[in-house]
Structures are given as C-alpha cells and as structure tokens.
N, C-alpha and C positions, 0 to 999 in steps of 0.2 A: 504493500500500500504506500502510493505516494500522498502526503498531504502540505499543501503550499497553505500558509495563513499568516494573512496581510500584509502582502509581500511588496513591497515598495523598491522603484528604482530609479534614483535620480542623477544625470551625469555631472563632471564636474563644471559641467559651461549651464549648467541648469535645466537643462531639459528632462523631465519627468517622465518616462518611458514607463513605467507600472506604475500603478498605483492602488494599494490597498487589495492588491489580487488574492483570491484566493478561492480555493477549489480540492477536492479527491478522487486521485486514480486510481480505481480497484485492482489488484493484479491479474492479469489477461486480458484489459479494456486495449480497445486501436483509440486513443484519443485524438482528434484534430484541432487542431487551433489554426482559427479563421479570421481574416481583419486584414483592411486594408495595407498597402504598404506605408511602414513606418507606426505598426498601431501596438508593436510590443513582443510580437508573437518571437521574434529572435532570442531579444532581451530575455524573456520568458526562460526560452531553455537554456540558453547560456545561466544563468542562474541557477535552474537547476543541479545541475553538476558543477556552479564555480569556476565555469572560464571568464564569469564575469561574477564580480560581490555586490548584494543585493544593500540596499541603503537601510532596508529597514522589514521586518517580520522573520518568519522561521520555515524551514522547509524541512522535514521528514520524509526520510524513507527506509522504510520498515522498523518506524519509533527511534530511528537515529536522527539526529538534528546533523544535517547537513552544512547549516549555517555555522554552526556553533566547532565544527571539527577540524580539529589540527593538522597540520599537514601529512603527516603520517595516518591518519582515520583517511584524510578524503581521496588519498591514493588507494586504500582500501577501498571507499565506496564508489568511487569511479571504475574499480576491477566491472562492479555489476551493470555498470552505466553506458552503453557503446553511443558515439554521438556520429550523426551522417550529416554532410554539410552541403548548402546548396549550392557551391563551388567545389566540393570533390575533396578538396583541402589536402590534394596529392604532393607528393614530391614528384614533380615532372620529370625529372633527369634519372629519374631510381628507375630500376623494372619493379615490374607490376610484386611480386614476391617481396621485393623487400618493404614497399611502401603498405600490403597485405599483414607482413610479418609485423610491422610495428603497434598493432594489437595487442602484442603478447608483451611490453616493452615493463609495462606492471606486473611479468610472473618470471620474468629471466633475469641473469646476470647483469646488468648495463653497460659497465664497461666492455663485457663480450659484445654485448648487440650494437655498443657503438663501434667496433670494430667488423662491423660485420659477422659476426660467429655466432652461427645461432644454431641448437641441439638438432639433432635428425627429426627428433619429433616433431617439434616445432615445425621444420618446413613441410611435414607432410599432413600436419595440420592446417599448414597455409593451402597447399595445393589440393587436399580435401576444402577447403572453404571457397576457392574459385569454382573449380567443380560444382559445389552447389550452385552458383550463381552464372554458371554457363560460361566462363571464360578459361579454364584451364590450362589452354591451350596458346593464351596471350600470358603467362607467368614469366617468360623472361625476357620480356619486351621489356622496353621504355614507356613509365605510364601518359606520356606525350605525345603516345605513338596512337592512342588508343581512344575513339571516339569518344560525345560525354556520355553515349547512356553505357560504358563497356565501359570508362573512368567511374562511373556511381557504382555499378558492381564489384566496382576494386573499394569502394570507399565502405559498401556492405558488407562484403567478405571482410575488410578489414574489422568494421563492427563484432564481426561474427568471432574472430581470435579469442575476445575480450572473454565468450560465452556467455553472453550478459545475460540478466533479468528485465533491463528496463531497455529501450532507445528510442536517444531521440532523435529526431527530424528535421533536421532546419529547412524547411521548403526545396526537399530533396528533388522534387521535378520540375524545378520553375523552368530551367533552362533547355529542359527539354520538349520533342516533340508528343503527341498524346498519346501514339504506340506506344512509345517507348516510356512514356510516365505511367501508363498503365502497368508495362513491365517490372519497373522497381516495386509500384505498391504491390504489385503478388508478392513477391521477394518478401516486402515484410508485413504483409497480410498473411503468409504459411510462416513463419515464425512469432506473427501472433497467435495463429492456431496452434503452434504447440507451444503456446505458456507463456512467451515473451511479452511484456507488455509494451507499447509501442506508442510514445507521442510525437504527434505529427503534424506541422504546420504545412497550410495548403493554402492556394490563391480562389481554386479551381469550384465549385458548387459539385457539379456532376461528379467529382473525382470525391466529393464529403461524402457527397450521397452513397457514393459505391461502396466508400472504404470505411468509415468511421461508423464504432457503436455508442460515443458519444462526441458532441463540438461543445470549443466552450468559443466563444466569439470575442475577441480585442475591438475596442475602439479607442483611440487614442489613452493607452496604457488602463484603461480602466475593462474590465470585464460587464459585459453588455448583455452577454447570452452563454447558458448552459442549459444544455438537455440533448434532445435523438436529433438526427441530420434532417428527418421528415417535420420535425416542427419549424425549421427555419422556413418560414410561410413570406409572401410578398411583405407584410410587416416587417416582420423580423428583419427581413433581409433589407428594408430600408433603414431600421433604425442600427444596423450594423454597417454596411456602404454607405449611405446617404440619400439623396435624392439623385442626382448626377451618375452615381453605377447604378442606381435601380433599373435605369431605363435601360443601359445596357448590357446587365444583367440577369434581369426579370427572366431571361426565354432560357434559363439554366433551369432555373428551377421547374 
C-alpha cells in the first residue's frame, strides 16, 4: 500500500507544483494520473521515490515513511520502486545490456559494476529481461542505435532488474506513436497482472480508458478528481482540461 498525505511541493523560484495532495494505492491497482501539461503529474512521482524532496507532508509505502528515511532506508526502498521515464533516460553510447544491467546497481558490488564487471547471473538476468520485452536480440547494440518504442523497452527491462513491487511512469508514451504506446502499456499492464503495482501518468483519455482501474486527475498541483476512468464524464473532463481542451477533447471520451 502506497499512501501520499498532504503532500506539498514548492520550487525554489516559487512555483507551487503540488499542493496538499493526497491519495491511496492498493497493491495491484494500474493507477493513472491525468492533467494537463505542467499540472504536477511529474513532480508527483518524482517525489515518490525522492528524485525530487517534497516541501511538505508524508509518503508511505508499506507503513515506511518514505519522507522521513535516510539515505541508507531509501536505497532500500527504491530496491522495490522501478521508475520509467518519458525520455528513456538511457545512456546513449552504452549497448543496450549495460544500460539494462544498471537495474541491479542497488544489489551488486559498485565498484565492480562501475568497472564494468558484472556476475554471470546478472547478465542472464538482463538478457532474460529483454527477452521479455521483445528485444533480445538488440542486447549488444548501442542504445542510440535503437528506435524510441525499442529504447522504452530497454528502459522497462531495465525496471524489471530492480524486481520491483511498485513502478512508476513518467508519461512513458508521450513521444511515441499509438501502436506503439499501446505496446509499452501491455508491457506493464501483464506485470500489473501478476502483482506489480503500476502508477502511471498519461496525456491520452482512450489510453485511461483502456488501461487504468483507477485516475486521480492534477490540475495545476492540486488534485481535482479520483475515482474509475468511466466516471471522467464531459464535466469532469472540463473541470480537469478547461474549457479550451474540452472542445478538443470531448470526441475521446
């Protein structure tokens, strides 16, 4: 169980990016967080797992206060945390295995792995993880070499090292086409179904609709809406985009 409560985030040039958020993820929920651009949804999960420090409330997960743990706990609790990013967030010039293998970077030696030297199992862990996600075959490429929706499955296998419990999503399909954004959400749609719990920022209506079993809705850092993806109705959906996306919009829903 994740629970976020009043969770606040404000930059240091003053911009307010959350405010007083807060919400709970049951374990094995697909959650999507929905809101225009710049309404939080980032901030959000960066906070989560502390690539960014929230200004103000508590984050829990599984009765661990996330906020509150030292650098030693939260490398621990990031072990369960795998994070996917809407830029791939690859090392370009690595082949695909090594930028894969740095998954494991929280259960190995570090000076080995920054030398490159990483145990037999490890990499047949990596190449069983491409495997899953259909590129195996691209493992000792350059991940430069390798298209964005074949770059997003190096950034899920690399998730997958971790063996998480939770991941999250940073609007993992913006940049792609809708084949192919359909293709990632299977990916972590079948490891939502076996157990993984999965939050997921999205742009898209049709793709909430498809994949989420519950949205909570950002609007400029404050939370607007939680509940099923079928209740977001022409209402909703204005007072979540505006007047100005309703119109163009409206014909998702």
């Amino acid at each position: 169980m994740l629970r976020v409560e009043h969770l606040t985030k404000i930059y240091p040039n003053g911009t307010v990016a959350l405010k007083d958020v807060s919400f709970e993820v049951p374990d094995g929920e697909f959650l999507v967080v929905i809101g225009l651009s710049g309404s939080g949804k980032s901030t959000l999960l960066r906070c989560i797992n502390r690539l960014i420090e929230p200004t103000e409330g508590k984050i829990y997960w599984n009765d661990v206060d996330i906020t509150a743990a030292s650098p030693a706990q939260l490398r621990q609790i990031r072990r369960q945390i795998g994070m996917i990013f809407q830029q791939f967030n690859l090392v370009r010039r690595s082949k695909v295995i090594t930028n894969v293998l740095a998954g494991r970077l929280g259960y190995v030696n570090p000076w080995l792995s920054l030398l490159g030297i990483w145990p037999a199992e490890e990499r047949r862990r990596a190449l069983a993880a491409l495997e899953r996600v259909g590129i195996a075959d691209k493992a000792y490429e350059r991940a430069d070499a390798l298209s964005g929706g074949q770059q997003q499955r190096v950034g899920i296998a690399r998730a997958l090292m971790q063996e998480p419990r939770l991941i999250l999503a940073d609007e993992p399909v913006a940049s792609l086409d809708p084949v192919l954004a359909h293709s990632i959400l299977q990916y972590l749609e079948e490891l939502n179904k076996e157990g993984v719990t999965v939050i997921c920022s999205l742009h898209f209506l049709d793709l909430v609709h498809r994949y989420a079993t519950r949205v909570i809705a950002l609007k400029q850092g404050v939370k607007v809406f939680e509940g099923k993806p079928q209740e977001i109705d022409r209402q909703r959906f204005k007072e979540i985009y505006g007047e100005e996306a309703q119109e163009v919009r409206a014909a998702s829903l």
